[in-house]
Structures are given as structure tokens and as C-alpha cells.
PAFI-999809 format. One record per residue: x, y, z of N, C-alpha, C in turn; residue in one letter. Coordinates in steps of 0.2 Angstrom, whole numbers, plus 2048, in hexadecimal, padded with zeros to 3 digits. Example, Ala and Ser with C-alpha at 12.3 -4.5 7.8 and 13.67 -1.06 7.14 Angstrom:
! residues 2
8427E482783E7EA8278427F0827a/8407F58238447FB824840800827s/
END
This chain:
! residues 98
EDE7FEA8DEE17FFA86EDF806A83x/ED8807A82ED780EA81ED8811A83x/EDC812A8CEDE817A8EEE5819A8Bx/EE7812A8AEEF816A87EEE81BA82x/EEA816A7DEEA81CA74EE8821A74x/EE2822A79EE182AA7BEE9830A80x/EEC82BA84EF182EA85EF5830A80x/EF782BA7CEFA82BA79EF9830A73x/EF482FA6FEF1835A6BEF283EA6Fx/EF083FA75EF0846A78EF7847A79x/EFD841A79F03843A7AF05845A72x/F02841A6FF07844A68F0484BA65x/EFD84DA67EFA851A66EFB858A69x/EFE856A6EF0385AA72F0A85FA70x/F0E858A6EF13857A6AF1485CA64x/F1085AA61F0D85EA5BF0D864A5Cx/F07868A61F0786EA64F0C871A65x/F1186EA69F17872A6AF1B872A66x/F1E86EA60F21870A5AF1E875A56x/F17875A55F1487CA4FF15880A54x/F14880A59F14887A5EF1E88AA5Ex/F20886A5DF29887A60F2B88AA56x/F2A886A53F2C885A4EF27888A47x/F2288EA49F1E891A46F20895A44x/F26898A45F2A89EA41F2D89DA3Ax/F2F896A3AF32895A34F2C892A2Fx/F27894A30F22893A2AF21899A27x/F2089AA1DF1E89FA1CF1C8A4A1Dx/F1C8ABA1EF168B0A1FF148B1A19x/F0C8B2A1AF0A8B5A14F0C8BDA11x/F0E8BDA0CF0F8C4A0AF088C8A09x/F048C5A06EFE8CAA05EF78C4A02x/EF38C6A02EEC8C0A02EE78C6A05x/EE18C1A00EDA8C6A01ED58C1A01x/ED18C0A04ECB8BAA06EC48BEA03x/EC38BD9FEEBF8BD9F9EB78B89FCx/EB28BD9FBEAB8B89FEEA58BC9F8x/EA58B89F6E9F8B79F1E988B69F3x/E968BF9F5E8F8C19F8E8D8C49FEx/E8A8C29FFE878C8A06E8B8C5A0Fx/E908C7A0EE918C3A16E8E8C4A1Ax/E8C8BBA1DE878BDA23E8E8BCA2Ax/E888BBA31E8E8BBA36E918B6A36x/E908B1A34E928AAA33E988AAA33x/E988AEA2BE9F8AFA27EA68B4A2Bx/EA08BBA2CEA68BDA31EA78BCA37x/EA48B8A3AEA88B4A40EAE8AEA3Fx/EAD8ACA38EB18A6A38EB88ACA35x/EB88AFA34EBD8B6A2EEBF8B6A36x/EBC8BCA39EBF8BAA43EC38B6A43x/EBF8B0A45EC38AAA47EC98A9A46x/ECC8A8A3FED18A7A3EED68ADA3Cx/ED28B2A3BEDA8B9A3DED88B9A45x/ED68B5A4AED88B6A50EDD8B0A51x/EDD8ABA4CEE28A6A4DEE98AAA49x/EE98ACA45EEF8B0A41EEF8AAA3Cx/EEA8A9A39EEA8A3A31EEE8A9A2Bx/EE98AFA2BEED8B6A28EEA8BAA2Bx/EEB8C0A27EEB8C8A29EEA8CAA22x/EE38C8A1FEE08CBA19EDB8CEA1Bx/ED88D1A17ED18D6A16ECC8D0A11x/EC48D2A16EC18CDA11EBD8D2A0Ex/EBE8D0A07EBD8D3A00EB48D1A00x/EAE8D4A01EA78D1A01EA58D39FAx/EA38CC9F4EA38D39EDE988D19EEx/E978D79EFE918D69F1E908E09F0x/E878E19EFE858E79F1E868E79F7x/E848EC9FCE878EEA02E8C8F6A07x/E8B8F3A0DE8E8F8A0FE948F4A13x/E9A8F9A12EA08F4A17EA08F6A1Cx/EA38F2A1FEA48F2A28EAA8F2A2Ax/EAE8F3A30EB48F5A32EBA8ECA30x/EB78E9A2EEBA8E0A2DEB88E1A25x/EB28E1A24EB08E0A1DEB28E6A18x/EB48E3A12EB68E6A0CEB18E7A04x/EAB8E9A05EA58E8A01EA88EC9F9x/EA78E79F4EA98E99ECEA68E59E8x/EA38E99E1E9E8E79DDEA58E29D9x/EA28DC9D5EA68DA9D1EAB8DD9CDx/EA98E49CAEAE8E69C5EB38E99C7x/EB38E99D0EB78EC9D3EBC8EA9D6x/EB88E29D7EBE8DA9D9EC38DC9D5x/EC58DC9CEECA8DB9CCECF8E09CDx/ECD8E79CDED28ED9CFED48EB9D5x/ECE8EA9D9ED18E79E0ED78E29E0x/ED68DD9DEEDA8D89E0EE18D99DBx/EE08DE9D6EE98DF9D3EEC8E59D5x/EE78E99DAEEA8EF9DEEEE8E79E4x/EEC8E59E6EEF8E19EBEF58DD9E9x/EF58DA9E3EFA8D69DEF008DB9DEx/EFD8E19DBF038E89D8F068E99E1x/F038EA9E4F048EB9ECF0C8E99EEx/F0B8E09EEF0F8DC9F0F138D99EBx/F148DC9E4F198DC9DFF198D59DAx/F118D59D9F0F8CF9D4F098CB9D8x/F088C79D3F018C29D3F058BD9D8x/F098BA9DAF0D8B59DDF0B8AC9D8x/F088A89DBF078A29D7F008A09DAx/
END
């Protein structure tokens, strides 16, 4: 009996896969977005930022508002400069959105 609901579960999981996969076009793209980390990124953080711009979740810059020096991934800005930041990027793509 557990073998079915195991089959059964990998087949609808399956199932699944191949409709996001066929049918991933018709969702959203993002217009613009900035992933924002409050503090010192460790590697933790930029491995998981990797991980999913290697899935294609988006295609944003991550904005580190911390002291520091940036790096070819990281975007390092003092607080007062978060906000020029983030309405240079609003003005960019023609409004704050929702």
C-alpha cells in the first residue's frame, strides 16, 4: 500500500514538474526588484543569493546596507544611501509599483 502513495505522489510530482516547466512563460516577469540584507553578508547569505539567481527566482542586485567593501554580486550602501538607492531603481522602472 505504501508503495502505491509513494508512486503515486512522484507521479503527480512529476506531473507538476512538467506543467511549471511547459507552462513557466505565462507567469509574470519581474520588472525590477532589489534584495535588500541588513548587515554584513556572510557566505551563508551569498550562497543562498547564488542559489536562486541560478534557479532564475530573479535577476536583482543584492543591496548589503552595512560598512564594507562590495564585491562583483554585492552592492555595499550606508543607510542614508538605501533610499537614493532604492528610488534611483523605482524612477528606473517608472514608479514604486505596489
Amino acid at each position: 500500500m505504501g508503495f502505491f502513495v509513494l508512486i503515486g505522489f512522484l507521479a503527480a510530482y512529476g506531473a507538476l514538474s512538467v506543467l511549471w516547466a511547459g507552462l513557466g512563460w505565462l507567469l509574470p516577469g519581474m520588472k525590477g526588484c532589489a534584495v535588500v540584507y541588513m548587515g554584513t553578508p556572510n557566505e551563508g547569505v551569498c550562497r543562498r543569493y547564488r542559489w536562486l539567481r541560478g534557479l532564475g527566482l530573479f535577476s536583482c542586485p543584492l543591496i548589503a546596507v552595512t560598512e564594507g567593501e562590495a564585491t562583483e554580486e554585492i552592492e555595499v550602501c550606508g543607510r542614508e544611501e538605501l533610499l537614493a538607492r532604492l528610488t534611483w531603481e523605482a524612477e528606473r522602472f517608472g514608479g514604486a509599483g505596489t
